[in-house]
ZAROMI-413652 format. One record per residue (C-alpha): residue number from 0; x, y, z. Coordinates in pm, 1 decimal, always signed. Layout:
N
+-----+----------+----------+----------+
| pos |        u |        v |        w |
+-----+----------+----------+----------+
| NUM |        X |        Y |        Z |
...
+-----+----------+----------+----------+
***
This chain:
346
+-----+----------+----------+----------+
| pos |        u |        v |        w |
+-----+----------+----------+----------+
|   0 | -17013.5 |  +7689.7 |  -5692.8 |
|   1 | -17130.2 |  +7971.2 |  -5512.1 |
|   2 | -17476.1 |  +8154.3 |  -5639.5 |
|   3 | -17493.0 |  +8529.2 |  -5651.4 |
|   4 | -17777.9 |  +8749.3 |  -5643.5 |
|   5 | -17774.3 |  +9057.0 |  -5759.4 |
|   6 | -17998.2 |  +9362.2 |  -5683.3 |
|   7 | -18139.3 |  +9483.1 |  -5989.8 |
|   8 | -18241.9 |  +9844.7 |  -6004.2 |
|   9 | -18627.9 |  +9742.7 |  -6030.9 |
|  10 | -18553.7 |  +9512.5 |  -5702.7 |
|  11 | -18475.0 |  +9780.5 |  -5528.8 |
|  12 | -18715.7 | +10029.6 |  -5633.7 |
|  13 | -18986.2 |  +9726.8 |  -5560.8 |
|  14 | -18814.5 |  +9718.3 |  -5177.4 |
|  15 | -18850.9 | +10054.6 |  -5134.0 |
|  16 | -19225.9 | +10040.2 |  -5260.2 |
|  17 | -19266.5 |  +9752.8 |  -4997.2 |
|  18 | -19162.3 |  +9939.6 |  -4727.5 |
|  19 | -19342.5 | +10247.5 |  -4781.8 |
|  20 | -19634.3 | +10037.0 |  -4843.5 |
|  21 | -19623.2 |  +9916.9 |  -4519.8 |
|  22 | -19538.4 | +10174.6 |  -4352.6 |
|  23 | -19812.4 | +10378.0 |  -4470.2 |
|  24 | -20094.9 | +10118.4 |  -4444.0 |
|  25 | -19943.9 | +10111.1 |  -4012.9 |
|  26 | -19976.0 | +10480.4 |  -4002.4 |
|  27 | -20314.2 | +10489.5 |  -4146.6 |
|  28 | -20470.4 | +10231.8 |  -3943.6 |
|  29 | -20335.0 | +10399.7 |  -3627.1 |
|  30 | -20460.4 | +10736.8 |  -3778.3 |
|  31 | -20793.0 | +10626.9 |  -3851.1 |
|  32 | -21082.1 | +10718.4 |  -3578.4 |
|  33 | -21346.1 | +10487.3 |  -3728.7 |
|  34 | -21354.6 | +10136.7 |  -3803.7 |
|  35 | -21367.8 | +10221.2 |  -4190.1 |
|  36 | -21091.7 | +10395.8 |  -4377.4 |
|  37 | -21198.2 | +10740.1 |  -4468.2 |
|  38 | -21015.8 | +10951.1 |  -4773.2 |
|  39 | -20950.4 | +11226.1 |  -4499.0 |
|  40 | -20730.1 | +10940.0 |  -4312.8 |
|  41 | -20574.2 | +10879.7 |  -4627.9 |
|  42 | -20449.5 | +11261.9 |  -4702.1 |
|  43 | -20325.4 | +11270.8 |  -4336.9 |
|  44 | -20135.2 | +10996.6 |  -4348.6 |
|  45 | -20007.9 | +11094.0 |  -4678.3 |
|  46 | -19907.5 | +11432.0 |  -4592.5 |
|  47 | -19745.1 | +11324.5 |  -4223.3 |
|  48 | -19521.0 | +11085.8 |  -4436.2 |
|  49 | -19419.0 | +11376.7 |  -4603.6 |
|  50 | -19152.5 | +11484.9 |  -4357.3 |
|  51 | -19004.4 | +11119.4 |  -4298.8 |
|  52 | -18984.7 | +11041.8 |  -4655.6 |
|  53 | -18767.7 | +11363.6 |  -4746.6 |
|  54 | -18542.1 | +11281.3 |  -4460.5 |
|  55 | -18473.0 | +10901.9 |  -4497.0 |
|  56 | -18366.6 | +10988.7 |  -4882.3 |
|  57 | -18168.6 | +11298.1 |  -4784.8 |
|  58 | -17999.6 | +11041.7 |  -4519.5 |
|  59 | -17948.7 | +10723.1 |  -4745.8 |
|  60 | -17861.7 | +10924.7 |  -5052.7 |
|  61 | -17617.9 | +11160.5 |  -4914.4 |
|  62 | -17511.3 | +11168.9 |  -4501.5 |
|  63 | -17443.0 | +10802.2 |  -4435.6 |
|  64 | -17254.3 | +10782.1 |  -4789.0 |
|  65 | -17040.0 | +11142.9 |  -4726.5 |
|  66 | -17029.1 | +11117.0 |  -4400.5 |
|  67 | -17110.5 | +10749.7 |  -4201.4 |
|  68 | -16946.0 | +10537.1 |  -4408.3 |
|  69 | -16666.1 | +10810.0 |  -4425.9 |
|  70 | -16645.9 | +10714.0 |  -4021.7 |
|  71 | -16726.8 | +11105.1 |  -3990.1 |
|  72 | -16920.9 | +11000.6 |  -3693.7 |
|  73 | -17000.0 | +11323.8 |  -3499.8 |
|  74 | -17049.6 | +11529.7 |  -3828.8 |
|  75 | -17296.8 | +11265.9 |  -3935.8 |
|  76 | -17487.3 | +11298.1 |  -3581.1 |
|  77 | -17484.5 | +11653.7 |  -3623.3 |
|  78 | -17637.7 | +11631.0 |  -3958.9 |
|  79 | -17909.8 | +11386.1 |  -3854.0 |
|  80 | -17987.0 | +11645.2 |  -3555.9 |
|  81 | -18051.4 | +11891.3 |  -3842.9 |
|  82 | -18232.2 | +11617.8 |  -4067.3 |
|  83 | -18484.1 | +11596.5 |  -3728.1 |
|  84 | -18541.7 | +11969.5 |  -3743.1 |
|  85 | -18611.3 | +11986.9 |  -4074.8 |
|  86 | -18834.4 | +11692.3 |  -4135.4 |
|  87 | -19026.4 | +11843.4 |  -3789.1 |
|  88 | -19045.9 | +12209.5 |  -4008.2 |
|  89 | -19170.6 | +12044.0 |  -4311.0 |
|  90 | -19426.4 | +11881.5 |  -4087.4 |
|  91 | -19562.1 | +12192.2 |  -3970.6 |
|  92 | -19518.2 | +12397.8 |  -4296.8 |
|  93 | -19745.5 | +12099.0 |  -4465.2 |
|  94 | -20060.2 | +12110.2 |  -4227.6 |
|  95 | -20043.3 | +12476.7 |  -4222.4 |
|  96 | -20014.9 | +12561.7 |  -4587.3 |
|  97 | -19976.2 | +12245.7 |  -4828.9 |
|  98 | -20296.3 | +12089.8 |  -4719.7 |
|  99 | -20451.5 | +12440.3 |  -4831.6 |
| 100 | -20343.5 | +12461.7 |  -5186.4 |
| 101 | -20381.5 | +12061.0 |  -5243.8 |
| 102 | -20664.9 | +11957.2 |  -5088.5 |
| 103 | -20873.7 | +12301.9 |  -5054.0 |
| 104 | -21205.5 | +12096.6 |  -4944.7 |
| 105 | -21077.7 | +11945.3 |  -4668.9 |
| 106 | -20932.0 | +12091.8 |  -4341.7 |
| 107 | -20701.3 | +11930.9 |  -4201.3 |
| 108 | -20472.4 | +11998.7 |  -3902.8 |
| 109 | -20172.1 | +11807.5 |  -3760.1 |
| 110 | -20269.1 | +11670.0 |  -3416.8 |
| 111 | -19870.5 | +11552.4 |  -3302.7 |
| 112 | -19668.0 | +11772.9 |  -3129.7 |
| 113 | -19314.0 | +11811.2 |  -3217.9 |
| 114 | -19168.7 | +11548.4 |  -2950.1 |
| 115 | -19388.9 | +11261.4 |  -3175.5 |
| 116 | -19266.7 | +11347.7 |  -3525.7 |
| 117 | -18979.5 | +11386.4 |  -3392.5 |
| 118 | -19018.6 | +11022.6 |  -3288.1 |
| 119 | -19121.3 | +10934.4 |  -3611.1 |
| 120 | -18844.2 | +11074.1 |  -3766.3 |
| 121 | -18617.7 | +10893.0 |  -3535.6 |
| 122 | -18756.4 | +10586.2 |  -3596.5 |
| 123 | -18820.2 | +10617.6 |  -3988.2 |
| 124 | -18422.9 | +10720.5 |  -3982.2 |
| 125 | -18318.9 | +10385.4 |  -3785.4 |
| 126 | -18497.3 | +10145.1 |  -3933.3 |
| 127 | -18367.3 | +10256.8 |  -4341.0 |
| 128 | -18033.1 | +10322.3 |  -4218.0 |
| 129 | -18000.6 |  +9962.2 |  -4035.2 |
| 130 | -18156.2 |  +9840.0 |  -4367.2 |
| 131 | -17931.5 |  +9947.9 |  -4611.1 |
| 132 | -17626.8 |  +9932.9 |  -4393.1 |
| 133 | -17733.7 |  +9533.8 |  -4376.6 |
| 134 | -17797.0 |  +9558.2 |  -4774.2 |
| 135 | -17432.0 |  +9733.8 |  -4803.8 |
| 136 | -17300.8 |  +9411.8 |  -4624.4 |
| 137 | -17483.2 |  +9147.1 |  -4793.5 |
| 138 | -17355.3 |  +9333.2 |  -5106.9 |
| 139 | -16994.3 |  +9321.0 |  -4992.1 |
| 140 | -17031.6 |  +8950.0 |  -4879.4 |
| 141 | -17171.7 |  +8867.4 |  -5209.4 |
| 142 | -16867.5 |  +9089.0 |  -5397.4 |
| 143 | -16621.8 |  +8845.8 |  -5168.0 |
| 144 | -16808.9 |  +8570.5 |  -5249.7 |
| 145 | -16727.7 |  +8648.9 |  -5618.6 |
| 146 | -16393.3 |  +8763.9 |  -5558.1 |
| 147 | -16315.9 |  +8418.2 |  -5392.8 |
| 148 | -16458.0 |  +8223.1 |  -5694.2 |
| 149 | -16240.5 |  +8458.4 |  -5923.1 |
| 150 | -15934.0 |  +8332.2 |  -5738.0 |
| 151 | -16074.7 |  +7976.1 |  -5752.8 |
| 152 | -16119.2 |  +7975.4 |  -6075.2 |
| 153 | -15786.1 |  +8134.5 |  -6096.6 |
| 154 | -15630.1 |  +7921.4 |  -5902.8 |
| 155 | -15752.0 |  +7591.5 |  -6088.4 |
| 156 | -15623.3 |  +7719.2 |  -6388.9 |
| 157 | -15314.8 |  +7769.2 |  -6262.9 |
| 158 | -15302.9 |  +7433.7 |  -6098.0 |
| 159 | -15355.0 |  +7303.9 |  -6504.6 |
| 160 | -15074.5 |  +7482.0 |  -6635.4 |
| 161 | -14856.9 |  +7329.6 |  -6340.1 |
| 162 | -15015.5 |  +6975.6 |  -6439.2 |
| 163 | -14882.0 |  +7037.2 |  -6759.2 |
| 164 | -14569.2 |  +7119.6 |  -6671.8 |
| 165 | -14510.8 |  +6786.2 |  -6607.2 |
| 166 | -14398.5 |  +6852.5 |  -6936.0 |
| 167 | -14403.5 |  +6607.1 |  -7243.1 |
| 168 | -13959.0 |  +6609.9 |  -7217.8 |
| 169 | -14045.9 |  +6421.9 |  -6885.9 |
| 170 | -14241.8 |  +6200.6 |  -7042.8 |
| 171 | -14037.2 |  +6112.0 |  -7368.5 |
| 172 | -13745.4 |  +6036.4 |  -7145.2 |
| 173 | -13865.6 |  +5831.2 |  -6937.7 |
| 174 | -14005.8 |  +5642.6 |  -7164.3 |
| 175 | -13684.1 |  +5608.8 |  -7380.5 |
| 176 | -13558.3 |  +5497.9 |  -7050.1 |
| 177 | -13775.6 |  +5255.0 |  -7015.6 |
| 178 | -13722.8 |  +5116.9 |  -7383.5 |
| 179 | -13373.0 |  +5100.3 |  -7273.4 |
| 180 | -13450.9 |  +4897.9 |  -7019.0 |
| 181 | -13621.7 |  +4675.2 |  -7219.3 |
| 182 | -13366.6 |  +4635.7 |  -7474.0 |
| 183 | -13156.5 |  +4481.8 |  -7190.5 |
| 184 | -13450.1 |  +4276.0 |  -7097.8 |
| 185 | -13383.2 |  +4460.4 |  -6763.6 |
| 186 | -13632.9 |  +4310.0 |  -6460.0 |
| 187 | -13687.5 |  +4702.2 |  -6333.2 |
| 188 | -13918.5 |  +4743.5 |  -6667.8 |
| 189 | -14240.3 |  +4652.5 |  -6503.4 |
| 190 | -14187.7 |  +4824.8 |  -6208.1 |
| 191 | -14026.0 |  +5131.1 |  -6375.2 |
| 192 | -14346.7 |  +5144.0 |  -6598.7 |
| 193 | -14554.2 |  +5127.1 |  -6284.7 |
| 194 | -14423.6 |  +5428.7 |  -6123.5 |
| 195 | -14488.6 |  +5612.8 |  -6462.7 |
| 196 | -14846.2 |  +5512.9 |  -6448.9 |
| 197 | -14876.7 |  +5615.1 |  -6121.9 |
| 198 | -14693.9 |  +5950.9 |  -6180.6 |
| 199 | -14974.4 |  +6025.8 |  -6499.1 |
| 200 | -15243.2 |  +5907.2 |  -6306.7 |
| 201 | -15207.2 |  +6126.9 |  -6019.2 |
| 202 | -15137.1 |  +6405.2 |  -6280.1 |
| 203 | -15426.3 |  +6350.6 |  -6463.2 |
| 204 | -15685.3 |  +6255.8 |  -6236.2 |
| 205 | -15613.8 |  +6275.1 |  -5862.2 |
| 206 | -15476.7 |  +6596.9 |  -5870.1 |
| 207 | -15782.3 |  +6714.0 |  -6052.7 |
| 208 | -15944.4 |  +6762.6 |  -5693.6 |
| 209 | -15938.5 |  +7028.6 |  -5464.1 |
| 210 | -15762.7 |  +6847.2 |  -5170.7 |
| 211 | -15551.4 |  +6493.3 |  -5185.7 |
| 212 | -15416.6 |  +6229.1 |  -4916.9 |
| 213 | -15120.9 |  +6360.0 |  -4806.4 |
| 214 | -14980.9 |  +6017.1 |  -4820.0 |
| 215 | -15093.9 |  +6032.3 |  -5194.8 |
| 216 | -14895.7 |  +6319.0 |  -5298.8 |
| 217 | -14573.7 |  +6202.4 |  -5105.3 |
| 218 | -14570.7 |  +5838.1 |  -5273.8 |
| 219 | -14661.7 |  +6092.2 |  -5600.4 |
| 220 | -14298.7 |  +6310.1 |  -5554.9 |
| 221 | -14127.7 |  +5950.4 |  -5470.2 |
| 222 | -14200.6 |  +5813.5 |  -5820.9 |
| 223 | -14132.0 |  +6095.8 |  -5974.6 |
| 224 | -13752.8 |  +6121.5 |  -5817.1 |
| 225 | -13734.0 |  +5758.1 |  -5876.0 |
| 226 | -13805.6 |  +5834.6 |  -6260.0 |
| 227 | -13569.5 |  +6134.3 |  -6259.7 |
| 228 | -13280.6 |  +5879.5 |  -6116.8 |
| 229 | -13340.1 |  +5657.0 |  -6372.3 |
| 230 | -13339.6 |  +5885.1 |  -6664.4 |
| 231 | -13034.1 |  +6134.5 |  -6517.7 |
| 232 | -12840.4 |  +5831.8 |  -6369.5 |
| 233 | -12779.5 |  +6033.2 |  -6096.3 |
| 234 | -12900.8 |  +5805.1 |  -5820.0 |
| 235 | -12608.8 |  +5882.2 |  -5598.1 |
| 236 | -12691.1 |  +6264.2 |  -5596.5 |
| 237 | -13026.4 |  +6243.7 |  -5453.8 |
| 238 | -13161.4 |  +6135.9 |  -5149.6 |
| 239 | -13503.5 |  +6182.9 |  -5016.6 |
| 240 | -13613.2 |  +6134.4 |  -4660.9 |
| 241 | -13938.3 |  +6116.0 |  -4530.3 |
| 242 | -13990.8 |  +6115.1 |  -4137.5 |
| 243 | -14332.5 |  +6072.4 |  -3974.6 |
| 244 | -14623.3 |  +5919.0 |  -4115.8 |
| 245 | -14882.9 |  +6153.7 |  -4305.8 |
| 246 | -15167.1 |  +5981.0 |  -4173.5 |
| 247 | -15537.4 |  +6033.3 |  -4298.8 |
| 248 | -15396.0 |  +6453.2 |  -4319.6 |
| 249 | -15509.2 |  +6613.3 |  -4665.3 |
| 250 | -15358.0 |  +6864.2 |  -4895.9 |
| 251 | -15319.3 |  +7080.1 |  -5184.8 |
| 252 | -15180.5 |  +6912.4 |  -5475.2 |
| 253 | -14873.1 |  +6990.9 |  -5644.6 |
| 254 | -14729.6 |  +7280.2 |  -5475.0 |
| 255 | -14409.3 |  +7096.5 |  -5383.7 |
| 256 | -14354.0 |  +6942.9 |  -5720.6 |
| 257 | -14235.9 |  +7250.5 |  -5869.2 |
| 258 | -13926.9 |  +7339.9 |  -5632.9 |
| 259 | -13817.9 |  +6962.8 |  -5702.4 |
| 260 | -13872.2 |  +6984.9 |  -6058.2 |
| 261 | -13660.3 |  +7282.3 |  -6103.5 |
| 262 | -13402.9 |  +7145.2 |  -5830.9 |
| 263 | -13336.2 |  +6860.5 |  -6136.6 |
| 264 | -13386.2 |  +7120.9 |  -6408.7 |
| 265 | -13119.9 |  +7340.6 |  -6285.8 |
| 266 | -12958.2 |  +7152.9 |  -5983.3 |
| 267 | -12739.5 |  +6848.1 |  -6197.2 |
| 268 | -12561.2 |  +7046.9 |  -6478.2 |
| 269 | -12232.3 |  +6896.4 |  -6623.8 |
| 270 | -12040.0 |  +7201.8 |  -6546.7 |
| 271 | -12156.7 |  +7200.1 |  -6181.7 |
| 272 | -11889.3 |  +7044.7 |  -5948.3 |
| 273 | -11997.8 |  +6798.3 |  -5667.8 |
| 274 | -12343.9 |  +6794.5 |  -5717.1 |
| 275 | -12617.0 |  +6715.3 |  -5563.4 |
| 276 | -13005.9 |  +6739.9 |  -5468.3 |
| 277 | -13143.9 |  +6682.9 |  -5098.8 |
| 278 | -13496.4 |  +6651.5 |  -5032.0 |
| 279 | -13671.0 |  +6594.5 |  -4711.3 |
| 280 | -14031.4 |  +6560.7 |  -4576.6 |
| 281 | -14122.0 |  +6598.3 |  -4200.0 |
| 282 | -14399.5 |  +6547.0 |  -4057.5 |
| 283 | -14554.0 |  +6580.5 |  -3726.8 |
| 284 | -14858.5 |  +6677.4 |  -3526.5 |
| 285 | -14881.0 |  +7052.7 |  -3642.9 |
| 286 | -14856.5 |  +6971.4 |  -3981.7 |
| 287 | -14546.1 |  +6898.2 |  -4265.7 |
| 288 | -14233.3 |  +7089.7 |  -4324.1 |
| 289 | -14034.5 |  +7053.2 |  -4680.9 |
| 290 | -13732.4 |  +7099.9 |  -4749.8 |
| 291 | -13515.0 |  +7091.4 |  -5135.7 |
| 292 | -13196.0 |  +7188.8 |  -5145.7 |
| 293 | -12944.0 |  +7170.6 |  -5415.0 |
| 294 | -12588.8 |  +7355.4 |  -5552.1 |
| 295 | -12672.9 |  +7542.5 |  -5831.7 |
| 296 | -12828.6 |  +7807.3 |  -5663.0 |
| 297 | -12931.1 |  +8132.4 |  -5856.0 |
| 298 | -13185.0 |  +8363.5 |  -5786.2 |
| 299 | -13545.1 |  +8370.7 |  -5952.1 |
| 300 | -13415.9 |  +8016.3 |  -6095.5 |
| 301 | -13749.7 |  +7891.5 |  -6051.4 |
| 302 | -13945.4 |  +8097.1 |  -6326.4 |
| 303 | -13666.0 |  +8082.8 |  -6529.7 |
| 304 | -13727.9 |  +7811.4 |  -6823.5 |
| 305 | -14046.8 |  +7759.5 |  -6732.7 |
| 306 | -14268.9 |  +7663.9 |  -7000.2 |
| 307 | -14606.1 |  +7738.8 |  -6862.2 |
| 308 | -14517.6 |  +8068.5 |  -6750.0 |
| 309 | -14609.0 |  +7966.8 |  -6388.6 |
| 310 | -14381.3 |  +7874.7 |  -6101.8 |
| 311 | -14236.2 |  +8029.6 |  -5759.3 |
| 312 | -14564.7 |  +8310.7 |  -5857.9 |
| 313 | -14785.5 |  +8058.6 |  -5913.3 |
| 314 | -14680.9 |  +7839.8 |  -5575.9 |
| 315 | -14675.4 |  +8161.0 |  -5375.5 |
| 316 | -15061.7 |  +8278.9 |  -5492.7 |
| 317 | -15202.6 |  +7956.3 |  -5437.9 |
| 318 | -15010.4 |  +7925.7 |  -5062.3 |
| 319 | -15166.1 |  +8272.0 |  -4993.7 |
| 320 | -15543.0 |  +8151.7 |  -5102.8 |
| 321 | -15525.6 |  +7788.2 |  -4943.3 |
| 322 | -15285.1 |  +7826.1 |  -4648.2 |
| 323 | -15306.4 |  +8191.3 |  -4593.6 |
| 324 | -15165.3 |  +8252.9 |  -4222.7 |
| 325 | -15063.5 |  +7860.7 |  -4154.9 |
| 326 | -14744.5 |  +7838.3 |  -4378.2 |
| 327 | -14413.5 |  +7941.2 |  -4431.1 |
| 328 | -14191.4 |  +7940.9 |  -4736.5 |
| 329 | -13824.9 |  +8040.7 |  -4699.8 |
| 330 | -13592.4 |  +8034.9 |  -5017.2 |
| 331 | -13263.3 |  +8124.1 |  -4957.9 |
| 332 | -13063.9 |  +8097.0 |  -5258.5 |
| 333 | -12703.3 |  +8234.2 |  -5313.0 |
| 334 | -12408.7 |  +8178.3 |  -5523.7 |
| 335 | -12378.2 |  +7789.0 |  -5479.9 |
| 336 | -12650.5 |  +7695.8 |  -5322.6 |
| 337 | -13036.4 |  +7680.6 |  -5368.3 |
| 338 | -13253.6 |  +7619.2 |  -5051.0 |
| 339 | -13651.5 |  +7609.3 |  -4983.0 |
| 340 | -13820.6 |  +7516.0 |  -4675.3 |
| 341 | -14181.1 |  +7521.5 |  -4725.6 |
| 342 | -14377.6 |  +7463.0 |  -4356.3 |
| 343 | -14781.9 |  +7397.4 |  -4354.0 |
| 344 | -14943.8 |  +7387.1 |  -4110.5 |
| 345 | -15280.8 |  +7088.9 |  -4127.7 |
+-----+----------+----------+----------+
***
């Protein structure tokens, strides 16, 4: 889990403090002309800060929102020309009348000539604008950091309702297969109950982590087509081929589960002539291709029926967050036949 900090208004009003602070206690100590701080150094400083602080608000506030970050790039240098001139004008207009009316027993006069405030200015303008441009970016790293754990968070979820779509029908008929199999004191009742296990196991607890052995999730699908043989009787109608070896390669869980689950949900109907369900795993240095093909093809057939109101969506949005850029998925379905080639690249 990720940890986001916000800026709280009083944070930033306390970094702004900081800064001025700082600033002001530099000017002053290059202002003052004795080794102890006078109140005359003080008012000087204070008033010469006059100019830079109208100008770095005026900039922050209102030209790099309307027109920097609006990329109106030689408008914005105009205006920051003009924010020069006027900070230099309120320099000027300060030591010539405010220092009169506020501080009437003390005269004061401003020793800088225009090129130097100008400097200030310059430099005053840099430094705030680099500042809260890096702020502005922290902030929008921070709001992707957040957006990422939204689709996280999202995306777990939805890999919960998929879990569960492993749906209790499955589960019921394979286990009144399995009770038939032990009413003819068949020998494939131990191992049929083992590939069950297996099947809920990695359900319910491998798949509960982010990434699984690729191996895993292949020997996974191959217990679950053996179960769906056994129950349909349809061991004739699919084949499943696996070439290459998966190797120590890792992946998301359960995104291929769900084309093969609705390739038996929809693909071996009694009204469906010649049937059959083809499903092949390839793998190789780049990564894995799948493949599931079957002849009862029909469009959107995957969200159709689907009790936990996830399925070709849900696959598609957590493809896009995982594999974004390294996969392909191709469905291609028409009148009689369904086909998906999913290709990741690891």
């Amino acid at each position: 889990m990720v940890t986001v900090f916000h800026r709280r208004p009083l944070s930033r009003i306390a970094f702004h403090a900081m800064f001025w602070l700082i600033s002001f206690y530099i000017l002053l100590s290059n202002f003052s002309t004795s080794s102890k701080i006078l109140n005359i150094d003080i008012i000087y400083t204070l008033v010469y800060l006059f100019g830079p602080f109208i100008a770095v608000y005026v900039n922050l506030y209102f030209m790099l929102p309307r027109f920097f970050q609006r990329r109106r790039y030689f408008i914005y240098a105009l205006a920051i020309a003009g924010l020069i001139l006027i900070s230099i004008w309120i320099h000027y207009l300060s030591f010539e009348f405010l220092i009169d009316i506020l501080f009437k027993n003390y005269y004061l006069i401003s020793y800088m000539d225009t090129w130097q405030v100008a400097r200030t200015t310059i430099i005053f303008l840099g430094v705030t604008s680099l500042a809260q441009m890096s702020l502005s970016w922290f902030e929008l790293r921070e709001s992707r950091e957040k957006l990422r754990e939204a689709e996280k968070e999202k995306a777990v979820f939805q890999l919960e309702s998929l879990r569960a779509q492993i749906n209790p029908h499955f589960l019921f008929n394979s286990l009144n297969s399995i009770y038939s199999l032990a009413l003819q004191k068949s020998d494939q009742a131990p191992a049929v109950i083992l590939k069950l296990s297996d099947v809920l196991r990695y359900v319910i607890y491998d798949s509960a982590t982010g990434y699984v052995e690729l191996k895993k999730e292949i020997e996974f699908i191959a217990n679950y087509i053996a179960l769906q043989k056994l129950r349909t009787n349809v061991s004739d109608l699919v084949t499943l081929k696996i070439l290459g070896e998966p190797g120590d390669r890792r992946i998301a869980p359960m995104i291929f589960i769900v084309f093969i689950e609705n390739a038996f949900k929809h693909g071996l109907k009694g009204d469906i002539k010649n049937q059959f369900i083809q499903i092949n795993f390839t793998m190789d240095e780049q990564g894995i291709e799948f493949s599931c093909t079957n002849n009862a093809g029909m469009p959107d057939r995957l969200n159709h029926g689907n009790p936990s109101g996830f399925g070709l969506d849900n696959v598609r949005k957590r493809l896009e967050l995982i594999y974004k850029g390294s996969y392909i998925l191709d469905i291609s379905p028409d009148k009689e036949v369904y086909r998906v080639r999913l290709k990741i690249i690891l």
